[in-house]
N, C-alpha and C positions, 0 to 999 in steps of 0.2 A: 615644155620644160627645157629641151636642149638650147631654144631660143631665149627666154629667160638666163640661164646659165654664158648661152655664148652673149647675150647681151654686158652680165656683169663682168664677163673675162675683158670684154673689149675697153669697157668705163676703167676697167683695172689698169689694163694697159696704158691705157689716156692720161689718165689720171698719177699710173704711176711714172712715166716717163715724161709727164712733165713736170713734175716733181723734182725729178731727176735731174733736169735742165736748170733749175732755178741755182741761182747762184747761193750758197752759205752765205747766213749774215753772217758779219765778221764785228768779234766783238771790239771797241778801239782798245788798245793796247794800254796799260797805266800809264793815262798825259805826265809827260812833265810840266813841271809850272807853268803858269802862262807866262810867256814872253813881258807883258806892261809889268806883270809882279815884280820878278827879277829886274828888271831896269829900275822898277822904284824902289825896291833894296839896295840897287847897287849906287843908286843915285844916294841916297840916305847914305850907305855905308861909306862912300866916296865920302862924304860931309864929316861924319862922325871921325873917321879915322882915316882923315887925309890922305885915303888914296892916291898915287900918281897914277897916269892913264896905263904904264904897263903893270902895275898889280891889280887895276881892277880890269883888264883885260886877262890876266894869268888867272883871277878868281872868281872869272864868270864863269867857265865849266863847271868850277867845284861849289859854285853855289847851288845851277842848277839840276846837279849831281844831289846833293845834302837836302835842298827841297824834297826832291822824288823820294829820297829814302828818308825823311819823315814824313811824307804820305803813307808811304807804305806802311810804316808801322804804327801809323795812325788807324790804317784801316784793315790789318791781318792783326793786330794785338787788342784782343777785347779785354785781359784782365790788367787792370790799370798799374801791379808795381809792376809785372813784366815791363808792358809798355816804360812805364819812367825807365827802368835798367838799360831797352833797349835804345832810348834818344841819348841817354846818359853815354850809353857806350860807343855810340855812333858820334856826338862830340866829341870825346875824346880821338874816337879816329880822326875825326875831320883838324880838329887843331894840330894835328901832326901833321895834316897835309895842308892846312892855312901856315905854319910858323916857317917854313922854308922862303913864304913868300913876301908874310907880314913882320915877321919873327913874332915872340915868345906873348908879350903883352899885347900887342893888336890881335896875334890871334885870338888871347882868352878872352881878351875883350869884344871881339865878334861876336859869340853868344848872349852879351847883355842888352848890345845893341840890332840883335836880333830879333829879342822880347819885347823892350823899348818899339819895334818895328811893329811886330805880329799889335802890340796894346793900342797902338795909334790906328793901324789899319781896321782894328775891331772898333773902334771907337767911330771912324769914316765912318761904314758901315750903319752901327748903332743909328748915327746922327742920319742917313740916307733913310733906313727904314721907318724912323719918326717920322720925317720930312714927307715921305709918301704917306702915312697912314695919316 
């Protein structure tokens, strides 16, 4: 019996201290956009609303700023008016901090041509998953 007993203390040990050892997965952190998105928005955006190379260099950060935080409440807002209130109120921050750069009318006009963006790129998309199926 003590052998049986000191058998499973021993496996316990083994087993727990290697355990031990193993490194935590680590979960990845909320990505931000991918890198080719944001260039092809800003590429677009550049087109649309005449970017010069220092405003679309001043509103790369806050692009992929304002992406990340419509992921996010894409994906912690499951009841849909909250969600719309909260993109809605999240625009409105963001054009306060587009109009210093673009002023008042290119900034509001960012969001139209942002949907314009999101409607094309779903459309790619659409036409890629016909094309394989």
């Amino acid at each position: 019996m003590k052998r049986i007993a000191g058998f499973f203390i021993f496996l316990f040990l083994c087993c727990g201290t290697g355990m031990a050892q193993q490194p935590a997965v680590q979960r990845p952190k909320p990505s931000n956009p991918q890198p080719k998105v944001v260039d092809a928005f800003l590429d677009f955006l550049t087109e649309k609303l005449h970017l010069i190379p220092q405003e679309r260099k001043r509103m790369r950060p806050l692009i992929v700023s304002y992406f990340a935080e419509t992921k996010r409440i894409s994906a912690t807002t499951s009841d849909p008016l909250q969600r719309d209130q909260d993109r809605a109120s999240l625009k409105i921050s963001y054009r306060k901090s587009f109009t210093p750069i673009l002023g008042p009318e290119r900034a509001t006009q960012f969001f139209s041509e942002e949907q314009l963006f999101r409607k094309k790129i779903r459309e790619v998309l659409k036409n890629r998953n016909v094309k394989e199926n």
